[in-house]
Residue, then its C-alpha position, 0 to 999 in steps of 0.5 A: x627746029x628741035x621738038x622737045x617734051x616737058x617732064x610732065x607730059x612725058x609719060x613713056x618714063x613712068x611706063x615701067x612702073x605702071x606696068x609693074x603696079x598694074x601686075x600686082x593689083x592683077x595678082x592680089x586680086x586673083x589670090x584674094x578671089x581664090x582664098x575666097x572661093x575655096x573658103x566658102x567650097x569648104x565651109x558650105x561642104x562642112x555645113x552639108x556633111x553636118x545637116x546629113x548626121x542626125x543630132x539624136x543619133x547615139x554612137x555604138x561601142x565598138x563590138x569586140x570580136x569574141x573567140x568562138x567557144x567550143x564545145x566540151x566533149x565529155x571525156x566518156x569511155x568508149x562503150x565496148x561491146x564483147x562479142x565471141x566468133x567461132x570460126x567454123x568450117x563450112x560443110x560443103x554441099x555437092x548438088x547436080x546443079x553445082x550450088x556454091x556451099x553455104x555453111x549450116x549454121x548452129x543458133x549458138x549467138x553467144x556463149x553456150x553451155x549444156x545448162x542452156x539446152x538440158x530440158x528444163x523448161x518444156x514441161x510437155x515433153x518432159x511428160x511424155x518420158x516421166x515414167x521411163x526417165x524422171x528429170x532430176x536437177x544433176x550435179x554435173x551435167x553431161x559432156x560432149x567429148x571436148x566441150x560444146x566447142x567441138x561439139x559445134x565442129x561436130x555438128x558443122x562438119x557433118x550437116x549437110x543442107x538437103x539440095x531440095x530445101x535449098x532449091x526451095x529455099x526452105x530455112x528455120x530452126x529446128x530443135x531436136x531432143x535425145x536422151x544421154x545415158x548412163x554410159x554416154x550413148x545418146x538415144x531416143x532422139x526426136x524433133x522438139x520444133x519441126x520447120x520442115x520435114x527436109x530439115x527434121x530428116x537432116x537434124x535427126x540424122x546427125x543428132x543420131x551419129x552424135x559419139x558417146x558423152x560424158x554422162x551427167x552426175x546425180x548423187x554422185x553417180x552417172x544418170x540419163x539425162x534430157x538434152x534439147x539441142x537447137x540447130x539452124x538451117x539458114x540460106 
């Protein structure tokens, strides 16, 4: 006997469209449950990011950057100071004890004419030598042959440096006074200013080989005259 199915009880005909049905409803569901979450996600980030921002908090500018100013250097001329060198040649000194030479220095720092050693200021020992020798204010005031540039060759080549201040290390300043007469000699010298009597000895020495000046003037005619001539012994 052949079993045969009614139409309507036969389900297997409709098995393919239910499934078709069933995996859309499952599809719909799953695309509306992700809109959902992601929109609740953003909304209640946006909602923490706007608690966290005071409402009475005020927005800065902007801060440019300003370039740097410099400062102005003012546009001063530069400060020159003239300073005059004499090149002088050292005096040799020759010692048992082989001591390297050191030059014998004049207290000549700066420009020097014989108006600044003529012995006007030292009413002492302009005193002592009033009765043979007045001083007067001359015209023209005496000369060393050459000028006090050669004088001061002169005198550094022919100093020496006594062995015995030198060991002792023995230093100063010593002013020696002579008179240049009306024919140019120089004579009467003396020690103004003593520093020690190893130096004295050495600057009267020198002083008394000076060559002959050119004498000064007074009235128009030659006159002696007082001169004081500083020399400096230094290590």
């Amino acid at each position: 006997m052949e079993v045969k199915k009614s139409l309507a009880a036969d389900l297997e005909s409709r098995r393919g469209t239910r499934f078709l049905l069933g995996l859309v409803l499952a599809l719909a569901l799953l695309v509306v449950c992700l809109e959902y979450t992601t929109t609740d996600s953003f909304d209640d980030y946006e909602d923490i990011l706007a608690g966290d921002i005071p409402e009475d908090m005020e927005l800065m500018p902007p801060i440019e950057n300003s370039p740097q100013l410099e400062a102005l250097k003012p546009d001063l001329p530069p400060v020159t100071e003239q300073i005059v060198t004499v090149e002088e040649k050292a005096t040799t000194v020759k010692s048992e004890t082989e001591v390297p030479p050191r030059p014998v220095e004049l207290a000549l720092q700066e420009e020097v004419t014989l108006e600044d050693i003529i012995d006007d200021a030292m009413p002492e020992a302009t005193a002592e030598v009033q009765e043979t020798l007045p001083l007067r204010v001359v015209e023209q005031l005496p000369q060393f042959p050459g000028g006090m540039m050669l004088l001061i060759q002169w005198l550094t080549k022919n100093l020496k440096y006594p062995d015995a201040a030198r060991r002792q290390q023995i230093q100063g300043r010593v002013m020696v006074s002579f008179i240049v007469n009306t024919d140019g000699t120089t004579v009467d010298a003396k020690v103004v200013h003593s520093v020690h009597p190893l130096l004295d000895r050495e600057a009267l020495r020198v002083v008394r080989m000076l060559p002959r000046w050119q004498p000064g003037v007074s009235n128009g005619k030659p006159c002696r005259t007082l001169v004081h001539l500083p020399i400096v012994f230094k290590l």
